[in-house]
N, C-alpha and C positions, 0 to 999 in steps of 0.2 A: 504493500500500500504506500508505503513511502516513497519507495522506488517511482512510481506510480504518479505520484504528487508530483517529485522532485522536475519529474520527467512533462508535465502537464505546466508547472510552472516557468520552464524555460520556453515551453511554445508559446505561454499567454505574451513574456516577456518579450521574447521575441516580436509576436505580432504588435505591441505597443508601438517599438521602437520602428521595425519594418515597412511599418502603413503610413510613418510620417517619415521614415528616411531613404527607404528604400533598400530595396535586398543587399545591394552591391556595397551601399556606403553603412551599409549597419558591423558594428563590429562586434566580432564575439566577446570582447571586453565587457563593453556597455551590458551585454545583453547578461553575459554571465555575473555581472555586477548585481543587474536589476532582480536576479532570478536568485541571488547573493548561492551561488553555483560554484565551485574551485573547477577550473578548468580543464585539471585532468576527468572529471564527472561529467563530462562534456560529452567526452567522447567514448564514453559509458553508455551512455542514452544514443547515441549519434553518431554515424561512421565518419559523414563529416558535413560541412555548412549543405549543400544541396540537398544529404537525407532531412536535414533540419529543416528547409526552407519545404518540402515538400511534406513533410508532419503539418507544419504549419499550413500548409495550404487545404489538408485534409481537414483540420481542427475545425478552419474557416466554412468552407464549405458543407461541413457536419452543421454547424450553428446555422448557416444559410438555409440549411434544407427545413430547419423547423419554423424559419420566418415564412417559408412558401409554404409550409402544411398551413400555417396560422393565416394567410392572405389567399393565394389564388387556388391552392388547393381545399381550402375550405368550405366544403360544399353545405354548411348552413347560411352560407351569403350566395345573391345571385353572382353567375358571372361579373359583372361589372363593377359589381359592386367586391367582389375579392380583385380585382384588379385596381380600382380605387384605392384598399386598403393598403395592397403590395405597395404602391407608389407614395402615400402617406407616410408608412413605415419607413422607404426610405428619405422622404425628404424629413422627416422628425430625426431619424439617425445623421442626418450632414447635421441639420441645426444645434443638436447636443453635442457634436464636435465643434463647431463655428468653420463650418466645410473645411477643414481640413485634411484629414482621413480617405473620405472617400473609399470607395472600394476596393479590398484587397485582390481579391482577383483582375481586375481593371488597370489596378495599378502595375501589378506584376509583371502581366500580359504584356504592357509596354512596353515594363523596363526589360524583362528575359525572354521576350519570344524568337529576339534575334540572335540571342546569343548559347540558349539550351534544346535542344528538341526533347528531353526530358521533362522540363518544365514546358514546353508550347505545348505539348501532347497533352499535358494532364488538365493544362487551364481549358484548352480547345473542348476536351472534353466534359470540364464542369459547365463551361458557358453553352455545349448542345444540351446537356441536362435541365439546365434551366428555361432553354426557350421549349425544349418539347415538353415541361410543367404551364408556362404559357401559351402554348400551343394550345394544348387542352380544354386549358379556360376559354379560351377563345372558342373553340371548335363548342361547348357546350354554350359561350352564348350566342352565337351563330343558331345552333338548334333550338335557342329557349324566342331565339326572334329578338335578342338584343342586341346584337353586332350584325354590322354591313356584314352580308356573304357575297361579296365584290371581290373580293382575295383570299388566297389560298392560306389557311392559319397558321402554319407551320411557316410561311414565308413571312406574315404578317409578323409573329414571333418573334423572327430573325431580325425584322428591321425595327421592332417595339425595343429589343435588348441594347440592338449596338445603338439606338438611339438614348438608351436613357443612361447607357456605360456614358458617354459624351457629354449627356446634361452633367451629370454626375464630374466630370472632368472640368466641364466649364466650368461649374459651381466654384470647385475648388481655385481656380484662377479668380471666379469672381468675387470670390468671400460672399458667397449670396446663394439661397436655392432658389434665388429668380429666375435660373435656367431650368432647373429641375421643373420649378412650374410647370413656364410655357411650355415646354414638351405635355404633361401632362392634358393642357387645357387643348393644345394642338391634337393631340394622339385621340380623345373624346371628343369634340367637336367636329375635327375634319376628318380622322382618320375613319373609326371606329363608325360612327355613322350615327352618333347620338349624342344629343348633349345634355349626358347627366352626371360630369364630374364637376365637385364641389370647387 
């Protein structure tokens, strides 16, 4: 159980420090400081920083997947309305940062998609996972008669995610989730084929 701990507190540590510095500029120092970790235990838990950065990404994603049970995979709210939610949740998440943060996955994807196929492989992978969960939503309000069936949902998916990874980027540039908004009011009004986002 300690083992267990020890090993859970260098990922959280990690992702602290990772999500506002970046994979490449975070140092095992800082991290093994913050985790108050001795360095040979380091690599007890960890063969080396890419097993680490990729624990870390699992962690991230594990936490991910219970925000999308709670929002679009939530089948006591309409479609729309768990799509709503997803998008609330994350503009409430930049605001409790003061946008700074931003998405771990989104960020990563940046900085190492050019430089690991190890890590491109696994993010490419969690960002399909996530649009075929909004996929779904979509496809079920499509059938409920609340989304346009103008476009194909798995595509629409596709262009809802890397559209709101970008708000989510801007935000961060603009110290405001007034980007994150207008995607949203854009993505319901224009896109989606209704307008009933708050």
């Amino acid at each position: 159980m300690k083992q267990t701990t020890k090993r859970n507190e260098l990922i959280q540590a990690g992702r602290e420090i990772i999500v506002r510095q970046g994979f490449n500029a975070a140092g095992l120092s800082s991290i093994l400081t913050t985790a108050d970790v001795p360095k040979g235990s380091f690599y007890y838990y960890f063969k080396n920083k890419e097993e680490f950065g990729l624990a870390i990404i699992e962690d991230f994603a594990a936490e991910y997947q219970l925000k999308l049970q709670k929002t679009v995979n939530n089948h006591q709210l309409s479609p729309l309305q768990r799509l709503n939610s997803y998008f609330a949740a994350g503009q409430a998440e930049m605001e409790a940062c003061k946008c700074v943060n931003g998405c771990l996955i989104g960020n990563l994807a940046q900085e190492l998609a050019a430089q690991s196929n190890v890590f491109r492989d696994r993010l490419d992978q969690i960002f399909s996972e996530w649009e075929a969960q909004i996929a779904q939503c979509l496809e079920a309000g499509q059938n409920a008669g609340e989304i346009s069936t103008d476009i194909n949902p798995t595509k629409l998916a596709q262009v809802i995610l890397a559209g709101w990874q970008g708000a989510i980027l801007r935000s961060k540039v603009a110290q405001s989730t007034a980007p994150m908004q207008i995607f949203v009011e854009t993505l319901f009004h224009h896109i989606l084929g209704k307008s009933t986002a708050s």
